[in-house]
N, C-alpha and C positions, 0 to 999 in steps of 0.2 A: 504494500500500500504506500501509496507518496501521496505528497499536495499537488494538485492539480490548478487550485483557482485562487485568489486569495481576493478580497473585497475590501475596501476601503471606502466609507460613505463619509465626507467632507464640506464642509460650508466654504471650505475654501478651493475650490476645485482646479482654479489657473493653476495660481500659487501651489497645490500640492503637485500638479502636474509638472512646473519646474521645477521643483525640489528633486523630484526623481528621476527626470530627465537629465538634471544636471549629475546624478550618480550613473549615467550614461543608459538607461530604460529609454527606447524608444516605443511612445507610442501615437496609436491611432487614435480617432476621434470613431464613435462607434453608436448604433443606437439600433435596438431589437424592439420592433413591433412599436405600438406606444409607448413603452418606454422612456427613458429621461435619456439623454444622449452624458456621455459619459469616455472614460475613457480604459483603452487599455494593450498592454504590452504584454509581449511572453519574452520570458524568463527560459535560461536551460531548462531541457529536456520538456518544453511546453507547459510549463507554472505558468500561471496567466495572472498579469496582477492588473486588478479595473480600480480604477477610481470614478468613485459615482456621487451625485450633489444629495447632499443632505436633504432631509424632506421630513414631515410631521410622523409619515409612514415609516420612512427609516434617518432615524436620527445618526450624526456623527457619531463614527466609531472612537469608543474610549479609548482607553488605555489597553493598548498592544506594543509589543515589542517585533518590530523584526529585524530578520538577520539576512545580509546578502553578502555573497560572493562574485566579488567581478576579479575575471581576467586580466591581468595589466595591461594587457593589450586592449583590451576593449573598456577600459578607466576612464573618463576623463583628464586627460592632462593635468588638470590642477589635482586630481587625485592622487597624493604617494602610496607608497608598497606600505602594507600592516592593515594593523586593525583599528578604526575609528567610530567612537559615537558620535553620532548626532543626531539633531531632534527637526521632527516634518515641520512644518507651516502651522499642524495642529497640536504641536507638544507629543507626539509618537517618540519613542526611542528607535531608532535603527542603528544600527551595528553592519559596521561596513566594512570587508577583507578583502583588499586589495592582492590577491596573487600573481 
């Protein structure tokens, strides 16, 4: 069994979307049926992470931690080799492994 999907629902939705593009995520802009358009990237081996806008129905995601592994190759530049926290747009912890 693995992760396949992960979901983030956001009030701040630009802003989270550079946060994690700037950890080198690229994503699409996306939207299924009616729907809220929203966004999202995959991750190795097809982990898909969406960022989606907050709503009365689904309210911003608390307190989560995640963890990512990038490539140095595929880092952003400003990104050095090791391991860094830092926190989303929304107060998230990420944990970031530069290999």
């Amino acid at each position: 069994m693995c992760i396949g999907l992960v979901v983030l629902y956001t009030e701040r939705l630009e802003a989270c979307r550079d946060f994690y593009a700037g950890l080198g995520l690229t994503f699409q802009r996306e939207r299924h049926g009616e729907g809220p358009e929203h966004y999202a990237a995959v991750l190795g081996e097809g982990v898909v992470l969406e960022l989606y806008p907050a709503s009365s129905a689904r309210p911003a995601t608390g307190s989560l931690r995640l963890g990512l592994v990038v490539s140095a190759k595929d880092a952003v530049a400003a990104r050095p080799a090791g391991r860094q926290i830092v926190t989303d747009p929304d107060g998230r912890t990420v944990e970031v492994l530069v290999r």
